[in-house]
C-alpha positions in Angstrom: 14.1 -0.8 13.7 13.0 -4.0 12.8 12.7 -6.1 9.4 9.3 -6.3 8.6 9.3 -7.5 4.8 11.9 -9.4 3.1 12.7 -10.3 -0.2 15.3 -13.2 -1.5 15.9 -13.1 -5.4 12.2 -13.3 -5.8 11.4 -14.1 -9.4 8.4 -14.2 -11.3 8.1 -16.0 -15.0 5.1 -16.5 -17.1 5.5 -18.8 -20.1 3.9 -17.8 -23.8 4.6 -19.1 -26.7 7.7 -17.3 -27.4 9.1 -18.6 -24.9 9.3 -17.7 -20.7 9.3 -14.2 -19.8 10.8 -13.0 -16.5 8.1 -10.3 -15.2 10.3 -10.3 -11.8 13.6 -11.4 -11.8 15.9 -12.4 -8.8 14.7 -9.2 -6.8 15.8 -9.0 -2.9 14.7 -5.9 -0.7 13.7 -5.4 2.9 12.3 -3.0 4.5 11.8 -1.8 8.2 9.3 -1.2 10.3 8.7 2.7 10.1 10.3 3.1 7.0 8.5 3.7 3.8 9.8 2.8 0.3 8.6 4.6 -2.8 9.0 1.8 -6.1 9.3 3.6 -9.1 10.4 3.1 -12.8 8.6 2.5 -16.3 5.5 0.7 -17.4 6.3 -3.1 -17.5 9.5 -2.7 -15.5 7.6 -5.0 -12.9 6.4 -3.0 -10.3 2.5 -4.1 -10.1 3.7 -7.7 -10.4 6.3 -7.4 -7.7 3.6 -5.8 -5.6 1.0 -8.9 -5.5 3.3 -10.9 -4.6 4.1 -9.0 -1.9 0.5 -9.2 -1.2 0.1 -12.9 -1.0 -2.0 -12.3 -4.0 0.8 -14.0 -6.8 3.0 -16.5 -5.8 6.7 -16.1 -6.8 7.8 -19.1 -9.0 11.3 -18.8 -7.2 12.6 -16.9 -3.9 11.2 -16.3 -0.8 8.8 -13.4 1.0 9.1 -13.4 4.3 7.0 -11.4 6.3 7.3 -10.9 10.2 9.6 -14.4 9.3 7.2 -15.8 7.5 7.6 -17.2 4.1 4.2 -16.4 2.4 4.9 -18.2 -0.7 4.8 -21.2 1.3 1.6 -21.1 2.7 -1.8 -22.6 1.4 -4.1 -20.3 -0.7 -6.4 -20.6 2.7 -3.7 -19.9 4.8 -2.5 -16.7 2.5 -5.9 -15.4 2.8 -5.8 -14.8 6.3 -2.4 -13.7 7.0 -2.7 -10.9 4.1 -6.3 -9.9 6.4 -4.6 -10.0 9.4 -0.8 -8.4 8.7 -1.2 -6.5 5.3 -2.7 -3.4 4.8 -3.7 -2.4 1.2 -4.9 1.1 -1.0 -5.2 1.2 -4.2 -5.7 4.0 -6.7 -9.7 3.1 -7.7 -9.7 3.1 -3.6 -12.1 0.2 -3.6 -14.5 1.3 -1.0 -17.7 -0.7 -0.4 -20.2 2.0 -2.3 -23.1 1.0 0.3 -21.1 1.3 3.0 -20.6 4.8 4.9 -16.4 6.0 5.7 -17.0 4.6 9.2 -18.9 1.2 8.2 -15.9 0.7 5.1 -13.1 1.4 8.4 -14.8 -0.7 10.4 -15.2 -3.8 7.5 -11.4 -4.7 8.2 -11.8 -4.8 11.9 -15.2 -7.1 11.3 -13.1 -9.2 9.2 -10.1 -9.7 11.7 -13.4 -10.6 14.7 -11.5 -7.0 16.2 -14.9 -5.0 16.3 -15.9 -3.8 19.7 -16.1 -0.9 21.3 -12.3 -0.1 21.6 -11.9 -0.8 18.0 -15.0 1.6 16.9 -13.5 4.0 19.0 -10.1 3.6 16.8 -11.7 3.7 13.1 -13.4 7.0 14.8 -10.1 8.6 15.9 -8.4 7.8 13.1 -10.8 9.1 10.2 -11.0 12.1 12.8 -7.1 12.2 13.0 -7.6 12.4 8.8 -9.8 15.6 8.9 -12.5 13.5 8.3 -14.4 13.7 11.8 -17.2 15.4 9.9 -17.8 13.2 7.3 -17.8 9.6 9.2 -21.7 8.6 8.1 -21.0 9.9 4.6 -21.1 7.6 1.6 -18.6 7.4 -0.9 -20.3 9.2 -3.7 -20.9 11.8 -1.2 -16.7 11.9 -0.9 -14.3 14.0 -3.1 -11.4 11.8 -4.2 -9.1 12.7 -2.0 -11.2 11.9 1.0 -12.1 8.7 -0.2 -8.4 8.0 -0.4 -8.4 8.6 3.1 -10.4 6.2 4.3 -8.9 4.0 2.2 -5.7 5.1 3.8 -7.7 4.9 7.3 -9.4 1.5 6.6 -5.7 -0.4 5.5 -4.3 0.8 8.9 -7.5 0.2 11.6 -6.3 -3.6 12.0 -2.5 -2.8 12.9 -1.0 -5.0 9.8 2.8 -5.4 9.5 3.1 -4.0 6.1 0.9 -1.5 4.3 1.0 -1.3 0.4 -0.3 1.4 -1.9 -0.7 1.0 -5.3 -0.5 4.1 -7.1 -2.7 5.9 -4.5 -2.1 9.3 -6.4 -3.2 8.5 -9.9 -7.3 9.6 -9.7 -5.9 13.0 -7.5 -4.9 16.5 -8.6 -1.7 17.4 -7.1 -2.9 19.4 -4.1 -5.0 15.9 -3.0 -2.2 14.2 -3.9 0.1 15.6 -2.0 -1.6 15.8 1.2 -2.8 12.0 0.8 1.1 10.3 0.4 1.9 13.1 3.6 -0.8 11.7 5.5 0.4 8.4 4.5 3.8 8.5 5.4 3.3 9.7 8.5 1.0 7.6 9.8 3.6 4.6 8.4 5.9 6.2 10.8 4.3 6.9 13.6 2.3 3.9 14.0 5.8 1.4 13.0 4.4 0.2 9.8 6.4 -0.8 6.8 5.2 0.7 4.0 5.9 0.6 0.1 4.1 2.8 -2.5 4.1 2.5 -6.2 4.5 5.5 -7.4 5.1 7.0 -11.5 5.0 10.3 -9.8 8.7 11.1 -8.7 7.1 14.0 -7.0 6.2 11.9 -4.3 9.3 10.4 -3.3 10.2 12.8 -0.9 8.2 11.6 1.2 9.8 7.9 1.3 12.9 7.4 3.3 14.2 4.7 0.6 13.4 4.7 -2.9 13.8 1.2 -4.8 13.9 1.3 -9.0 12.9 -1.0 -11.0 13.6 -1.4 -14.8 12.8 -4.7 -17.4 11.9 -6.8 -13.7 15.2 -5.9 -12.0 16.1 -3.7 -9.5 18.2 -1.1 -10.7 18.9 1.0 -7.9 18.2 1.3 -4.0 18.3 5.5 -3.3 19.0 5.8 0.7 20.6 8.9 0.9 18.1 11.7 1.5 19.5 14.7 -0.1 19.6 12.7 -3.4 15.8 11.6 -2.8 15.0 14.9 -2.7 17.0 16.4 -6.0 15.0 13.2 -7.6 11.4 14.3 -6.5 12.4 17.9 -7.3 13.6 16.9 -11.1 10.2 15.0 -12.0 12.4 12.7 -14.8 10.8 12.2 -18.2 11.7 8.4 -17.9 8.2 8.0 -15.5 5.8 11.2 -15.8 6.5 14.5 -15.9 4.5 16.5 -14.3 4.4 20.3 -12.8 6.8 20.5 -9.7 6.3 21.6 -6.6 9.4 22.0 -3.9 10.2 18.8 -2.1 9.3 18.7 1.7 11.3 16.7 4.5 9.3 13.5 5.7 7.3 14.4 8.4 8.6 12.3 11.5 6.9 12.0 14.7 8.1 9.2 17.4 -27.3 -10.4 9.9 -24.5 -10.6 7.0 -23.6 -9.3 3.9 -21.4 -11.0 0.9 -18.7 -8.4 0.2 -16.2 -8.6 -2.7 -12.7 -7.7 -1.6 -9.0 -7.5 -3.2 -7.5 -8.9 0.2 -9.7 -11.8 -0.1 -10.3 -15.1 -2.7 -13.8 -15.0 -3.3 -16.6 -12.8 -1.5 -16.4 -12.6 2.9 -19.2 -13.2 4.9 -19.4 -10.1 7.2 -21.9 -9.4 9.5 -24.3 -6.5 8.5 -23.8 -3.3 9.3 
């Protein structure tokens, strides 16, 4: 497998008046296309900071990102803009769906954005929603969605524009466990099957069993990088105290198989001019 994301001692500082503080310090990961990465460890350990600028959305004030080679630190805000709409994929606990919008119009908003929409590409958002047991709930609005199956389209709509690298933040937080559960499976295996490289912050350990690597993160460091499987799995199954404990339920193995209208989105700087829907 290929290297799809790359970090180099990426460091982020912020100065206050007691002096600089090191939100990110001198972190360097990578991972693969196919694989996904579970980022865990305390509040403040860095984790949300670490993710946006992995987004394009915070620029590192030392290091590199590199994404399919590129170093996205070094691009213009402009330039940022569109790479993170063309090659990253985002969900996010709130989900972020466009309220007026139904599941298929907020899947199809990516590929409208990327000038992908046509036939083909309805046909995709379709079959993926579909492939998410939502097939029955396409022209549905979000209000009209339990949580869990807005986090699915949320899943669906950061994958329907094939991006290099798909990043949840903390997908699980607004679920109960069941919902929570079968949103990170659904996730992970659509990171695998479709070759994505895929990191998910995560406080609940449960949920790591589903990653193939897990990366800690304590006081803006990494701490440790967990590649072995079986210890993984003991982790998810112990739900440690140092994140959130919560009720356990037994680990599984990951699942493997080879007009317009001004919108206000997180993957963009201001508001997008789409055309109406």
């Amino acid at each position: 497998m290929t290297t799809a994301l790359l970090t180099q001692s990426v460091t982020k500082t912020y100065g206050l008046n007691s002096g600089i503080i090191k939100a990110v310090n001198k972190v360097s990961v990578s991972v693969r296309a196919g694989q996904l990465v579970a980022l865990v460890g305390p509040s403040g350990s860095g984790k949300t900071t670490l993710l946006a600028m992995l987004a394009g959305l915070l620029v590192p004030t030392d290091g590199s990102i590199l994404i399919e080679g590129r170093d996205i630190g070094k691009m213009t805000e402009a330039e940022r803009t569109r790479f993170r709409r063309e090659k990253i994929g985002f969900t996010f606990q709130s989900n972020n769906l466009v309220s007026y919008l139904t599941a298929l119009e907020n899947v199809e908003l990516m590929l409208r954005l990327n000038n992908k929409y046509d036939k083909t590409g309805k046909a995709r958002a379709k079959e993926l929603l579909t492939r998410l047991g939502l097939g029955d709930r396409l022209d549905s609005l979000p209000r009209q969605l339990s949580g869990g199956q807005q986090q699915r389209v949320a899943i669906a709509r950061a994958l329907i524009h094939n991006p290099s690298v798909v990043l949840a933040d903390e997908p699980t937080a607004s679920l109960d466990t069941e919902r929570a559960y079968q949103a990170v499976e659904t996730f992970s295996s659509l990171i695998h099957e479709q070759n994505r490289a895929g990191i998910m912050v995560t406080h609940d350990l449960r949920m790591c069993q589903y990653a193939d690597q897990v990366i800690k993160m304590v006081d803006g460091e990494v701490q440790r990088i967990i590649k072995d499987r079986q210890e993984i799995l003991e982790m998810a199954a112990s739900g440690k105290a140092e994140f959130q404990p919560l009720p356990l339920l037994e680990a599984q193995p990951v699942a493997r198989r080879n007009g317009k209208v001004s919108v206000p989105l997180p993957f963009a700087s201001n508001t997008v001019a789409v055309p109406s829907i």
